[in-house]
C-alpha positions in Angstrom: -7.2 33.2 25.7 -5.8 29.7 25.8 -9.2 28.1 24.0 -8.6 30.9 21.5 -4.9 29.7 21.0 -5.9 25.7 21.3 -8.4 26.0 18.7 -5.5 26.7 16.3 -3.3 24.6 17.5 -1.1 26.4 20.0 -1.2 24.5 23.9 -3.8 21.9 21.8 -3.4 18.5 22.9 -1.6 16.1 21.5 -1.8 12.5 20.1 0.6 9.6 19.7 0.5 6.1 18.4 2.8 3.2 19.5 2.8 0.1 17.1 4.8 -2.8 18.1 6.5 -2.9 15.4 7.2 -0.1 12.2 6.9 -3.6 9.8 3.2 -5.4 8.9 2.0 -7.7 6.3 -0.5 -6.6 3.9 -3.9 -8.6 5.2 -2.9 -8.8 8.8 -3.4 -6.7 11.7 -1.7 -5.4 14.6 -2.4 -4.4 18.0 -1.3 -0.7 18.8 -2.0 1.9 21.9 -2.8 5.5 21.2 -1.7 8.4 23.4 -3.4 11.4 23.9 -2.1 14.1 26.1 -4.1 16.7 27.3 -2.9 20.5 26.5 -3.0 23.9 28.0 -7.0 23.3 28.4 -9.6 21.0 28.7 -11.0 19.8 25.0 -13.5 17.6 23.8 -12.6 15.0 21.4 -15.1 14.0 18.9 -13.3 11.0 18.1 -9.9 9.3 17.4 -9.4 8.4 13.7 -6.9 6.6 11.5 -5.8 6.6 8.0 -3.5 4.5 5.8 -2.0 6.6 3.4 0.3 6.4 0.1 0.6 8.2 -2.8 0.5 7.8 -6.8 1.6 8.6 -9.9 -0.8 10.6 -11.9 -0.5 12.7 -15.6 0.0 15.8 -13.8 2.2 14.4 -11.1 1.6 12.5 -7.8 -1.7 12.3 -5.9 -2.4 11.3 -2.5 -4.6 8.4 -1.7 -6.2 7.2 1.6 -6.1 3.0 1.5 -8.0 2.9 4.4 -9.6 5.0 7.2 -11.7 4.4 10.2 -12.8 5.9 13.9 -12.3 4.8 17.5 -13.7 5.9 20.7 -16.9 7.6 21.5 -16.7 11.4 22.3 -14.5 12.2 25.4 -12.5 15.5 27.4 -9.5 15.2 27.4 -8.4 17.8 30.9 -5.1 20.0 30.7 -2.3 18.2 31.4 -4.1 14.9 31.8 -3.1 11.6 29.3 -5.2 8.7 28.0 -4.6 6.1 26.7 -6.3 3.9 24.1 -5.5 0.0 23.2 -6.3 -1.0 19.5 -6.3 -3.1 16.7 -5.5 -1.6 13.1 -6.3 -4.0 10.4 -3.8 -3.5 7.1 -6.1 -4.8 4.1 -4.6 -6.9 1.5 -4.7 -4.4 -0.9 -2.0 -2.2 0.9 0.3 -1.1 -1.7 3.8 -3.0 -0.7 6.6 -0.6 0.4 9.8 -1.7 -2.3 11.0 0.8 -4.5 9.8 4.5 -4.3 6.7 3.3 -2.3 5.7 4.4 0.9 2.7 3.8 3.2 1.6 5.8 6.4 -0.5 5.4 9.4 -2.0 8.9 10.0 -3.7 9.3 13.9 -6.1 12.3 14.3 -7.8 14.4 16.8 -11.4 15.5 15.8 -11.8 18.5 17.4 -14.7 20.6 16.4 -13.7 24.0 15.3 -10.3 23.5 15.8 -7.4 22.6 14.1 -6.9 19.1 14.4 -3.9 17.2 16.1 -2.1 14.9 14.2 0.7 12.1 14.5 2.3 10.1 11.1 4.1 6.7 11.2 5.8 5.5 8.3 5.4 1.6 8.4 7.0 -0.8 6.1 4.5 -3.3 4.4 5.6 -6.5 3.0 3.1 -8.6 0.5 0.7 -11.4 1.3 1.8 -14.7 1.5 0.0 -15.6 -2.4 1.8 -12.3 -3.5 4.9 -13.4 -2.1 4.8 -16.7 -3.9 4.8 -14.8 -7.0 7.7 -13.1 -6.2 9.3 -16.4 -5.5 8.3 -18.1 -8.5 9.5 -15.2 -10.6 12.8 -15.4 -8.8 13.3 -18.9 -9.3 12.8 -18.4 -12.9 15.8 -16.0 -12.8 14.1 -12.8 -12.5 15.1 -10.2 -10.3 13.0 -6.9 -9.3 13.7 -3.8 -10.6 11.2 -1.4 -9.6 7.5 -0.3 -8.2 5.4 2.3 -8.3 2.1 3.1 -7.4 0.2 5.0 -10.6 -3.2 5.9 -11.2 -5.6 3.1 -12.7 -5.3 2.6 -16.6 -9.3 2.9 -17.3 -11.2 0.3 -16.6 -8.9 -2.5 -17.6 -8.8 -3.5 -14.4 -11.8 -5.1 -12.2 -10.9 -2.5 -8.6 -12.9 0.7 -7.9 -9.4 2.2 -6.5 -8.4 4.9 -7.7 -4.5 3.3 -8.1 -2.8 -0.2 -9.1 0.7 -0.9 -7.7 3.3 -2.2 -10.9 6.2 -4.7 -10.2 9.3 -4.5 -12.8 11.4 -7.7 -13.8 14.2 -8.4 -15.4 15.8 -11.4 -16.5 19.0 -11.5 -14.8 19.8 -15.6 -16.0 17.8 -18.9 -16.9 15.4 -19.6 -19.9 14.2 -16.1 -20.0 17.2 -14.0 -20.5 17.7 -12.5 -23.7 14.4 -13.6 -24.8 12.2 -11.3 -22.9 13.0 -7.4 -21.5 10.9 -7.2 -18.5 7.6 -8.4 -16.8 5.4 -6.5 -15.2 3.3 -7.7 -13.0 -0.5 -5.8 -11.1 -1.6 -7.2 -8.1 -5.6 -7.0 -7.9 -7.2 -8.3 -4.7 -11.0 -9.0 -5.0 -13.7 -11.1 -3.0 -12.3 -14.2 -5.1 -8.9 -13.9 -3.9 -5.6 -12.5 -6.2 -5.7 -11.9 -9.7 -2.1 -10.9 -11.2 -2.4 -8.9 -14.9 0.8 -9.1 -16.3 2.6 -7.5 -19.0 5.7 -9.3 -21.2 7.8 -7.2 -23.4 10.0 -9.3 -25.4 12.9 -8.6 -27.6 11.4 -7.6 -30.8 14.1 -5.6 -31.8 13.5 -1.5 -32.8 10.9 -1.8 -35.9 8.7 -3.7 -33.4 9.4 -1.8 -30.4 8.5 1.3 -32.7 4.9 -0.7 -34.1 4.7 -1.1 -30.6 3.7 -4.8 -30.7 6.7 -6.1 -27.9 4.1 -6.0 -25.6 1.4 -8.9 -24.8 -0.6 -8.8 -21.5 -2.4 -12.0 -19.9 -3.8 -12.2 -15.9 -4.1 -15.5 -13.8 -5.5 -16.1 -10.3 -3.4 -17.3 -7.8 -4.9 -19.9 -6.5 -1.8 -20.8 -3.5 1.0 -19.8 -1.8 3.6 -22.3 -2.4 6.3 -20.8 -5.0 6.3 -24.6 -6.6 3.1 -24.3 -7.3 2.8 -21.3 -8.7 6.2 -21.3 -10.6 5.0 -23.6 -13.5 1.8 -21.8 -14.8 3.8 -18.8 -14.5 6.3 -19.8 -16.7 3.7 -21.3 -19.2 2.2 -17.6 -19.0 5.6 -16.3 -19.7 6.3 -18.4 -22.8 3.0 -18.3 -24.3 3.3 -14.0 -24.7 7.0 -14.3 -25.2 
């Protein structure tokens, strides 16, 4: 009766994951340790596995997306009442959407268990950007922009040289400096690729409401960031800016 009741869940064992710390930068990694506890009866464990979640904004609503998943340990038992433990390294690629605004990322650790429901354990980790992403933020903010907002939204087409399924969108607004009341926002898409970061931006400028209507407020541009040093990135930035102003 209990391998009836384990298979679905009830007296199964159990899984945990203990990560040094609930904050990570997108590209690094970090070293975590994986508890399993045995339950009410001995199980075999096909393996342990790991997925970094988020979700997206779609048409019809919000989608979930797996950033990236992957398996540790060969098959093992696990006895009743017995605990393992596992040491690990989880790797948090760059392209990790960045947890500001109504953005959220999740470390999901499984149990496979063959026909049987499979134990789970979720840690909500906050990600902050890479250093070259960072230095865009920067730059923007020393031009006098501030962020507004971010989502995570399905990708537009194929505008956009990534085989995910989603792009991550910064809002800025002008809050002072040469920008303000010249420009509305800037939006700004992170794309990581084997070259390094390309940002696709958007300006919409003050066109007023005949041109907001024509819908020609909006000019789009993408660069390659080619450093990390705000100073260095703060001046082609700018130029970019101007030019679709």
């Amino acid at each position: 009766m209990k391998d009836v009741l384990s298979r679905i869940g009830i007296g199964s064992a159990r899984v945990d994951t203990i990560l040094p710390s609930s904050t990570v930068c997108a590209g690094d990694s970090v070293d975590a340790e994986v508890h399993v506890e045995g339950g009410s009866t001995d199980q075999d464990i096909d393996a342990i596995y790991f997925a970094l979640e988020t979700e997206y904004r779609t048409e019809e609503g919000y989608a979930d997306a797996i950033v990236d998943k992957w398996r540790l340990t060969d098959p093992f038992t696990i006895e009743a009442d017995d605990e393992r433990r596992f040491e690990t390294t989880i790797d948090v690629p760059r392209r990790t959407p960045v947890t500001v605004g109504s953005v959220s990322v999740e470390i999901e650790t499984g149990l496979d268990i063959s026909m049987a429901v499979d134990p789970e354990d979720e840690d909500r980790i906050e990600v902050r950007p890479t250093e070259r992403l960072q230095a865009v933020f920067d730059a923007l903010e020393n031009l006098g922009f501030s962020l507004r907002s971010s989502s995570c939204q399905a990708r537009p087409g194929n505008i956009f040289s990534t085989s995910a399924r989603f792009v991550q969108e910064f809002e800025f607004r002008p809050q002072h400096g040469e920008f303000s009341g010249e420009v509305d926002e800037v939006e700004i898409i992170p794309v990581y690729d084997d070259g390094g970061l390309t940002v696709h931006m958007e300006v919409d400028r003050r066109g007023g409401l005949l041109s907001e209507a024509m819908d020609v407020d909006e000019r789009h541009t993408s660069f390659t960031v080619q450093n990390d040093d705000p100073s260095a990135v703060e001046q082609p930035l700018a130029d970019a800016i101007r030019q679709l102003s």
